[in-house]
N, C-alpha and C positions, 0 to 999 in steps of 0.2 A: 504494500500500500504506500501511497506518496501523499504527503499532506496538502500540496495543491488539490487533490483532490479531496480528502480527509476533512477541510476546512472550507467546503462549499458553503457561500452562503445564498444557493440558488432557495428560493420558499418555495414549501409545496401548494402544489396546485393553485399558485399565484403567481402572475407576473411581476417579476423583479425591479422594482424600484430604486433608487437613489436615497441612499441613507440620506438622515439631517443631521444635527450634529452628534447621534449618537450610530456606533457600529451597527452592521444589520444584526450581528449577537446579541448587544446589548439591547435593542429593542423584542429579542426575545424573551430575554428576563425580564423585561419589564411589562412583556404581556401577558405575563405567569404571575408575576405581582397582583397586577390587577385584576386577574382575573376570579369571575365567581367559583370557579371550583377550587382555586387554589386557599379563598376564602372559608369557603367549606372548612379545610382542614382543622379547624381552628373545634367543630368537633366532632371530630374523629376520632375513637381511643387509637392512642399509641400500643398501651401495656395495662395502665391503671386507669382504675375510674375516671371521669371526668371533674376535674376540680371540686372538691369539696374544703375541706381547713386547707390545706396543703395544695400549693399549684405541683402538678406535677406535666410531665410534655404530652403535647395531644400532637396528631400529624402534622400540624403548622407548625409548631416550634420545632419538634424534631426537621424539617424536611428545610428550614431557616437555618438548624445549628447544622446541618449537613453538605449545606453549599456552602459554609463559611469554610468547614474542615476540607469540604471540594477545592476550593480557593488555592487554600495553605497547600494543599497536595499539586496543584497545577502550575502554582508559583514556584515551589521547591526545587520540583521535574525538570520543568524547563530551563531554570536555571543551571542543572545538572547539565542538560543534554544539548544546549545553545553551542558551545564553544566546536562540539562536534558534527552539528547537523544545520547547516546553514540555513533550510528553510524552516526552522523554528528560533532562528534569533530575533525577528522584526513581530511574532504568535505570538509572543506572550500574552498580554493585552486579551485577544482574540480565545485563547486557549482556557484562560482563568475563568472568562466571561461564559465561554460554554458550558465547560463542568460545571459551574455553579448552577446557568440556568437547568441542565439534568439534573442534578442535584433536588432544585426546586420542585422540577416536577416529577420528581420516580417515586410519588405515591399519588398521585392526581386519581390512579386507577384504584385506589381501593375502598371498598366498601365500608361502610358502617361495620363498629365490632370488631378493627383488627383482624387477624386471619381465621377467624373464627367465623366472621365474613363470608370469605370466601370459601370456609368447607361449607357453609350452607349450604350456597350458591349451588355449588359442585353437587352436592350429595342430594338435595333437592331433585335432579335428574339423572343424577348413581343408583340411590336406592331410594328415590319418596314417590311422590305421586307424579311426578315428570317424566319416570321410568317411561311409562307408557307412549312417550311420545319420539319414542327412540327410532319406529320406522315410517315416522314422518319429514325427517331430516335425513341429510347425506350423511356419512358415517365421517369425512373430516370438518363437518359443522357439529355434529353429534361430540365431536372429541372436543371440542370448545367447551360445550355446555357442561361435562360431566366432570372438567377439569376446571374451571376457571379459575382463570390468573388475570390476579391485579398487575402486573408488568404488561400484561396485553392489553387491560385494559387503558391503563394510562398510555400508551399510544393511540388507542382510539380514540379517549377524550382529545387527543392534541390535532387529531387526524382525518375524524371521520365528521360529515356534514351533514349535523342534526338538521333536523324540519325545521325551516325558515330559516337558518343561520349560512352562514357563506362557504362556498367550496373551500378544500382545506383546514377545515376547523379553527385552528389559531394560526392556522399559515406561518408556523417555523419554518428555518434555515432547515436545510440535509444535515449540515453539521452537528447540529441539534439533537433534531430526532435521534439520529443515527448514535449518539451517546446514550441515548437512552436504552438503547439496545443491549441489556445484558444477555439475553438470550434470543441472539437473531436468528430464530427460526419458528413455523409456525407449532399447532399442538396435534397435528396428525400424524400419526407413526412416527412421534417422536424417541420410540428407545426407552430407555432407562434413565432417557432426561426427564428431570421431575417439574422442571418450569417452561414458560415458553413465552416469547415475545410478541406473539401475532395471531389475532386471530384470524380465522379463516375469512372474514369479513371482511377485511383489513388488509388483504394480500399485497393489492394492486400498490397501496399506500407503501408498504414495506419495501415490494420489489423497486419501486421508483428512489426509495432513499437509497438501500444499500449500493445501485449503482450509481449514484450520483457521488457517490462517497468513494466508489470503488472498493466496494468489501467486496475481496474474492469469496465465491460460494466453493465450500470444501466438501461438502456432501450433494450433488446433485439427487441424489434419491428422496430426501427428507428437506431440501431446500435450505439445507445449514447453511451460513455466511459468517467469515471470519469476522470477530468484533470489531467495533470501532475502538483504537487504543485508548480515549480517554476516556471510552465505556469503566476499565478497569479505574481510574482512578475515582468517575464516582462511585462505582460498587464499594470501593475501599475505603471512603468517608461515609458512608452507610451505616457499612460492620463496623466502625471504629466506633459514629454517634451511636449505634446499637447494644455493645459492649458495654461502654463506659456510663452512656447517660440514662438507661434503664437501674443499673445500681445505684445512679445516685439520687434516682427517683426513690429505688425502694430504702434506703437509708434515711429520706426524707419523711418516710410513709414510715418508718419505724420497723420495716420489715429484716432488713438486714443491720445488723449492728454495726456502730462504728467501729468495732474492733476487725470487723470478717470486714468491711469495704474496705478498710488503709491496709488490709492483710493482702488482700487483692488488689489493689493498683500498687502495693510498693513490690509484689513479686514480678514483678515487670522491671523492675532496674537492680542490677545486677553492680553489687557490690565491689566485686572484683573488676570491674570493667571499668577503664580509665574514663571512657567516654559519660558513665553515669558517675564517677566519683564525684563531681561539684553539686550533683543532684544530693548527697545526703546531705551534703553542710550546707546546702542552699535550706535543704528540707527543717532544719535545726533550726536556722535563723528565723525562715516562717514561722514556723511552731513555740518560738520564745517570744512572737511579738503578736502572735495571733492565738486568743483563747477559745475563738468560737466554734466549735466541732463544725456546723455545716461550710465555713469559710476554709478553716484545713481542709475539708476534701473536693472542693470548690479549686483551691490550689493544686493537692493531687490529682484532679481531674484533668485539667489542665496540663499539667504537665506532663500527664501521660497521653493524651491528646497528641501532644507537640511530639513525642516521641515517636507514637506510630507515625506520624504525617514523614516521619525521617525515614523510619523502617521503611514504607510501601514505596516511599518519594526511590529512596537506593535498590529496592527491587525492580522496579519499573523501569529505572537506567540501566542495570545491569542484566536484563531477557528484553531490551531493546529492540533488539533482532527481533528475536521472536514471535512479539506481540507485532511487532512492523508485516510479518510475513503471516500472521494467523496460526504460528503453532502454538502458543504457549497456553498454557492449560490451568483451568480451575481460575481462583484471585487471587489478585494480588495478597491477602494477608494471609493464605492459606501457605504462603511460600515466607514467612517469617522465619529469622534463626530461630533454630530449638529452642535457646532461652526464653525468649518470648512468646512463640510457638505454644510452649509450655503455661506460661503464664495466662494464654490466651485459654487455653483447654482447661486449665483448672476453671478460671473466672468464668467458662461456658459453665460447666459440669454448676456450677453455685449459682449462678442465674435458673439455671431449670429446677433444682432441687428447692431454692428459697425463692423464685420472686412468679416464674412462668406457673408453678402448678400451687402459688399463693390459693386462700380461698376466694379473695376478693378480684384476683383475674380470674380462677375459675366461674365466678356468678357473671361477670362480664360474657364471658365466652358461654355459658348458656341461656344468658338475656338476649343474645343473639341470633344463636341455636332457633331461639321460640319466635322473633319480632320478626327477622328473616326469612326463615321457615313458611311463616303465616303469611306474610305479602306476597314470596312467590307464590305459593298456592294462589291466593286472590286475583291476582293480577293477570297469571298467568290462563286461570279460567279466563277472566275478563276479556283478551284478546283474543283467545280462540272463539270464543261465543260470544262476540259483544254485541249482541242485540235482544238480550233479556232485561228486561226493567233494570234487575238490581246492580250486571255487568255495564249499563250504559252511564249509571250514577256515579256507578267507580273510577272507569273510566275516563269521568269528566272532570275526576280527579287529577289527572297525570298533565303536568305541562307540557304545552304547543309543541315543544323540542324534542319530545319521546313519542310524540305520536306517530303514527306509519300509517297509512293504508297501501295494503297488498293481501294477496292470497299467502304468500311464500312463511310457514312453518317458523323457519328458523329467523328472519328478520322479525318476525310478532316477538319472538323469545328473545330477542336480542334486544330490544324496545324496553321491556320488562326490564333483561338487568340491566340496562343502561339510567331508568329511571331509577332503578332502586341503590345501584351500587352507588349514584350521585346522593343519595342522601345524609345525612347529618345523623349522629346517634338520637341525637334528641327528635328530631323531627320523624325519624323510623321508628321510633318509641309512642310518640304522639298518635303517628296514624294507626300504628296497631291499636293501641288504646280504642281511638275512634269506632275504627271497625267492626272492636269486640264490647263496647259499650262499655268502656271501664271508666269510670272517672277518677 
């Protein structure tokens, strides 16, 4: 791959204009800003409840603190790799501004409930009453429905052109898009791949980015395409914000002690190692001027933050090649030294044990189960039958934007979770209410 190509700022399915005084990037992030779904985020659960005593992050602040660590990782990189590749000395600018705007939007696609969400979704027509509708659809739209993924989704939101709204959706750059693409390919006879970037719906929109980008396709059978390199570095500020700021959510929430969180971010710097020795006596002097337990791990956060942005920043330079050429495998932080490596595995293994299989994310993840559950069901009668009294009232519920008229099976059900996955917890909570007469 060659970054002339790689840094397209041709927009889809709109004709290319003349920036003003801001980059054609920079105008992408800032129609991610403003825009209503990225608004939404604000509530979405991330992990924990929706604010109650304690702010803890909902999709908006995580997917804010994630473009900032995109940033730091884009700034690093480049820096690294400027002196040896001449067409990314004058990128910088261009390359920060991209990853951040992915950054922004690689949850735009997810549902109400965190991924709990999305096994609704999925298992809704795996095993519920959707079943049934299985040889009504093509078997690679079929493979959409019984999988759904929020990475595929949030390319449709950027992509696809709701009722009444304009071709191209937000009309981003290829470059763009094309970051967003952790997993560039669609979800039919995907293998033993567990995620997938495209829906079947979605094709045309896909196939138009990765060649504008020049992602070589490495699997002609399954439609696979080499990623776009800076795909890796937002996946990488992802897992990082993922990692660290979920613990120091549940530390706020009381769930993990301060002694297990500073146990866990301090096994990340290695004593012996000259590179972290200014880290404990920097650590000391914190700690003698600072008594407030959340501000200490506020600072440990942070600086272990800044660390991985250095780990992934020096792996990304060093399989340079690689990623340039489409071989390199898995992510960036999966290829950490041992030490850290290590550091990272234990800190997983204590996030799932104390914070994922909490009771108070387990009541999330089956208040979801129930609210999700129940609107597909509704809705999804409503389109298949919408000319019963009670399907027409429904209905008349759903905005201009999700509506469809067609015969065609799978765009009715695409309709459904298009409206539903855009909803707000609270407002997916409201309308079951509604429907079930609760007050």
């Amino acid at each position: 791959m060659n970054w002339n190509d790689l840094l397209s700022n041709k927009r889809y399915a709109q004709p290319h204009k003349s920036a003003d005084i801001r980059s054609s990037f920079q105008r992408d992030y800032d129609r991610i800003i403003f825009s209503s779904p990225f608004r939404r985020l604000q509530n979405k659960t991330q992990v924990f409840p929706l604010p109650g005593a304690q702010m803890v992050h909902n999709r908006l602040t995580h997917s804010l603190e994630v473009a900032s660590v995109g940033r730091s990782i884009a700034c690093r990189t480049v820096e690294k790799l400027a002196d040896k590749h001449d067409a990314l000395k004058d990128r910088q600018s261009d390359i920060e501004t991209i990853v951040s705007t992915a950054c922004l939007a690689h949850d735009l696609g997810n549902p109400p409930f965190g991924h709990s969400g999305e096994d609704t979704i999925s298992s809704f027509f795996r095993d519920g009453k959707g079943k049934a509708l299985k040889d009504q659809v093509k078997p690679e739209q079929w493979s959409d429905l019984i999988a759904f993924e929020g990475n595929a989704n949030a390319f449709r939101q950027l992509t696809h052109q709701f009722t009444g709204r304009r071709a191209g959706g937000f009309s981003l750059t290829s470059a763009t898009l094309a970051t967003l693409l952790k997993y560039p390919y669609p979800s039919f006879d995907k293998g033993d791949r567990k995620k997938y970037n495209v829906f079947n719906a979605d094709l045309d929109a896909f196939m138009e980015v990765v060649e504008e980008c020049g992602m070589p396709r490495i699997d002609d059978a399954h439609l696979v395409h080499a990623r776009h390199p800076l795909s890796y570095m937002m996946e990488a500020a992802d897992d990082i914000c993922y990692l660290v700021l979920d613990m120091e959510d549940a530390h706020k929430r009381g769930i993990v002690s301060t002694e297990k969180i500073e146990s866990c971010f301090m096994s990340f710097f290695n004593n012996k190692n000259t590179k972290d020795a200014s880290f404990f006596k920097h650590k000391a002097d914190v700690y003698r001027d600072v008594a407030d337990v959340n501000e200490r791990m506020a600072f440990l956060r942070a600086t272990l933050i800044n660390k991985l942005v250095n780990c992934v920043s020096d792996i990304f330079v060093k399989n340079y090649d690689a990623i340039m050429e489409g071989r390199f495998e898995k992510s960036l932080i999966s290829h950490l030294p041992e030490f850290e490596k290590n550091a990272l595995e234990n800190c997983r293994a204590e996030s799932v044990k104390h914070i994922y299989r909490h009771p108070s994310v387990v009541k999330i993840e089956l208040t979801g189960f129930n609210v999700i559950g129940t609107l597909m069901e509704e809705f999804t009668n409503a389109v298949l039958c919408p000319d019963t009294p009670y399907n027409k009232k429904l209905l008349s519920l759903v905005p201009e934007q999700f509506r469809v008229v067609t015969d065609d099976t799978y765009t009715r059900l695409m309709s459904v979770i298009d409206f539903i996955s855009n909803m707000t917890d609270l407002y997916a909570v409201q309308l079951y209410k509604d429907l079930r007469g609760i007050d």
